[in-house]
C-alpha positions in Angstrom: 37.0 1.7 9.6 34.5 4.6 10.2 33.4 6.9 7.4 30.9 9.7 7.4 29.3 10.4 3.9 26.0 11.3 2.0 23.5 8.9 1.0 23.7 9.8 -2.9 20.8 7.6 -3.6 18.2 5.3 -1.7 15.6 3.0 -3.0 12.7 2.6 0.0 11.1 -0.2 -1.9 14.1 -2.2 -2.0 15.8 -1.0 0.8 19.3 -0.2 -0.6 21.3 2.8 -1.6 24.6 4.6 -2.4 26.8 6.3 -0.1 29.1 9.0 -1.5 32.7 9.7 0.6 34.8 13.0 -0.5 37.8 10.5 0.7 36.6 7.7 -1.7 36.6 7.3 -5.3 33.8 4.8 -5.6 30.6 4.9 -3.8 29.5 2.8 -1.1 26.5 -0.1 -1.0 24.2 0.3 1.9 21.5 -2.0 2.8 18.7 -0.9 5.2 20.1 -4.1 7.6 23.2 -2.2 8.1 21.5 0.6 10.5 20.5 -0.3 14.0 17.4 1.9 13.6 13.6 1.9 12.8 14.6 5.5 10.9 14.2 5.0 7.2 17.0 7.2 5.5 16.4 9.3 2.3 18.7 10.4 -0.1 20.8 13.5 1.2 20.9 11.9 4.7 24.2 11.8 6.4 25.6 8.9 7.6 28.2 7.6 9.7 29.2 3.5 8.9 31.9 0.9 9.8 34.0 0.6 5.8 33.8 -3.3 5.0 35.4 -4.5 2.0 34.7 -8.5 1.6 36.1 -10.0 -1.4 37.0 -7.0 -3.3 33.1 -5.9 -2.8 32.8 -2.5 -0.4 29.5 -2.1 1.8 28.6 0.1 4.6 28.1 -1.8 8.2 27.0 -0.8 11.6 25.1 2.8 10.1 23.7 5.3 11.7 21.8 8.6 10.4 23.2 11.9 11.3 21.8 15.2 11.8 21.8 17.2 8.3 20.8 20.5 6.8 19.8 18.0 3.6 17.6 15.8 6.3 15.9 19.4 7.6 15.0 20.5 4.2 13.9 16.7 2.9 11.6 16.9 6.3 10.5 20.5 5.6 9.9 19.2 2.2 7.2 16.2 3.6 5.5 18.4 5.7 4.9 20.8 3.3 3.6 18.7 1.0 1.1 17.1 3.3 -0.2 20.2 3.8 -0.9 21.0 0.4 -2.9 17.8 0.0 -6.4 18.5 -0.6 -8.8 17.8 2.5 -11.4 15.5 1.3 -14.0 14.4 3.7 -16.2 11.1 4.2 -18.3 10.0 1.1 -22.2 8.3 1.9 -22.5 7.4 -1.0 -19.1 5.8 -1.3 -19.9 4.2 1.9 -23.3 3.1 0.7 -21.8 1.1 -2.5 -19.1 -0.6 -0.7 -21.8 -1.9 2.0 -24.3 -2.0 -0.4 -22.1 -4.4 -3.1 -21.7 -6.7 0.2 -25.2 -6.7 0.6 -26.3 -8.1 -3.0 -24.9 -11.6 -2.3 -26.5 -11.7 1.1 -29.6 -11.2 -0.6 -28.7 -13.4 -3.5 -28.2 -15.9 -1.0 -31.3 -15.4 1.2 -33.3 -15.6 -2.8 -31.3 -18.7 -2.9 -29.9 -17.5 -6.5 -26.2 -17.9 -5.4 -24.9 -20.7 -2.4 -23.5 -19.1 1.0 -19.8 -19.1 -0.1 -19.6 -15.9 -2.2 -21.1 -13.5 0.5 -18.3 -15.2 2.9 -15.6 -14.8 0.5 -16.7 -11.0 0.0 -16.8 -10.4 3.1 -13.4 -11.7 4.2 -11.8 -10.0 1.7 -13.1 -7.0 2.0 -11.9 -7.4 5.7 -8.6 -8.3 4.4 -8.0 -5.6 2.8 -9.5 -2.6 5.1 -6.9 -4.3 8.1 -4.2 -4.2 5.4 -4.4 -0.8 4.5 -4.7 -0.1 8.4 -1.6 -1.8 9.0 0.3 0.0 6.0 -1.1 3.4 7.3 0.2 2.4 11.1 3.2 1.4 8.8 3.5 5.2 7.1 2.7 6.9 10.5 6.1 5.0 12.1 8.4 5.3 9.2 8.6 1.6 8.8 8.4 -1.3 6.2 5.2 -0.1 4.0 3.3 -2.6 1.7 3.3 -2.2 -2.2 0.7 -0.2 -3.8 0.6 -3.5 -6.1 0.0 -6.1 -3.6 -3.4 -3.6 -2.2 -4.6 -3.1 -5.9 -4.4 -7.0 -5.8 -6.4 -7.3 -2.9 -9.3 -4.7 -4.0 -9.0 -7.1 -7.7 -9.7 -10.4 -6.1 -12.8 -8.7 -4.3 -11.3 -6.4 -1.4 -12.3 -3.2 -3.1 -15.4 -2.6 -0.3 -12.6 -2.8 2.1 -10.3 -0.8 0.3 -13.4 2.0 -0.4 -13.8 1.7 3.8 -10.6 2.3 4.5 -10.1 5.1 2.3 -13.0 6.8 4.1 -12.5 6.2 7.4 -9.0 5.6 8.0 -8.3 8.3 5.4 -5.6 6.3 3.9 -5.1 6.7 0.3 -8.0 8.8 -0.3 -5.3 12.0 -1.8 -3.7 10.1 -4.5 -5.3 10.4 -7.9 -3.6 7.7 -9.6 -4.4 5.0 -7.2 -7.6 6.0 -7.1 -8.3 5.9 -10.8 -6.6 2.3 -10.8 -9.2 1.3 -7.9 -11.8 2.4 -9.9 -10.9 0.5 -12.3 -10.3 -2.6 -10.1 -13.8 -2.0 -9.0 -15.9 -1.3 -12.1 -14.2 -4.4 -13.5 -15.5 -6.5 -10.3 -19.1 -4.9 -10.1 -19.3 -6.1 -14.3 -18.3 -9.5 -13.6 -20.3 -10.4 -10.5 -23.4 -8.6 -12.0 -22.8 -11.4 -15.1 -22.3 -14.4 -12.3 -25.6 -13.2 -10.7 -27.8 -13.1 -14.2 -26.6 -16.3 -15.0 -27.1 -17.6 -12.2 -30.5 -16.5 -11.7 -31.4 -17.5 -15.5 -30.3 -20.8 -14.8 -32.5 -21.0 -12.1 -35.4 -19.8 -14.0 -35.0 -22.5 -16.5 -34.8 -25.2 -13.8 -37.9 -24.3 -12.1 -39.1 -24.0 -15.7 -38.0 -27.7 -16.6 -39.5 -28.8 -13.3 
């Protein structure tokens, strides 16, 4: 049975909402499976759907987004937004630390204070991480699945933050938003404090094997 109604409420990150009817007393569980487009909808969206009740349980099937007044003004909204965001341009010095942080373990490694595998692991996951937050900027740009703030803090934890530091200066992706910012900084001071420690002991136990030699 089709219905037109008002998506009341829409979580993006879980992909679900609520539909609201003026013909129905109870609102209406959508999941983003039920529409047959890339679109993501936002709350105020109308929306016209196939009425399937299985098992006493009402969901929305077979959606579709329709044009809306409450679309226009959530779109109007966006672009208005974006361009009050502050214009920030490319950092050298920011550049220079995330290369520069890379660079240590090469040279540890040349020194032969630390073995080849930490300069590799750096370096791919600093790679990692600057193609994932390409992808979830390509991700932004098409309105489609996006990845978690989390999982890219992760990333820049484990070792990505160069990457992540790249990224934000060349691709310009997340370089506006103060509170992921202050968590990568923190991600990054606490990485910079412990491979700083690996390298001093590592050096100092070198220095007390060529001593004992």
């Amino acid at each position: 049975m089709s219905q037109i109604g008002v998506i009341e409420s829409w979580d993006d990150a879980k992909g679900f909402g609520f539909i609201r009817c003026n013909n129905l007393k109870q609102q209406v569980f959508i999941h983003i499976s039920a529409f047959n487009t890339k679109l993501r909808p936002v709350a105020g969206d109308s929306v016209e759907f196939d009425l399937v009740n299985k098992r006493g349980k009402v969901h929305a099937e077979n959606a579709r987004l329709l044009k809306s007044s409450a679309t226009q003004k959530i779109a109007q909204g966006k672009k208005t937004k974006a361009s009050n965001k502050i214009k920030t341009s490319s950092n050298p010095l920011i550049l220079l630390i995330a290369v520069s942080f890379i660079g240590v373990f090469a040279l540890a490694y040349s020194l032969a204070i630390l073995p080849l595998w930490p300069f590799v692991y750096i370096s791919i996951i600093s790679l990692m991480t600057l193609l994932t937050f390409a992808w979830d900027k390509r991700a932004a740009r098409n309105n489609s699945w996006r990845i978690s703030e989390a999982r890219l803090h992760l990333l820049s934890l484990l070792g990505g933050w160069p990457g992540a530091l790249l990224a934000q200066q060349w691709l310009r992706h997340k370089s506006a938003k103060g509170r992921f910012k202050v968590i990568l900084w923190l991600a990054i001071i606490s990485n910079i404090t412990i491979c700083a420690g690996l390298v001093y002991f590592a050096e100092q136990q070198q220095l007390i094997n060529i001593n004992l030699a």
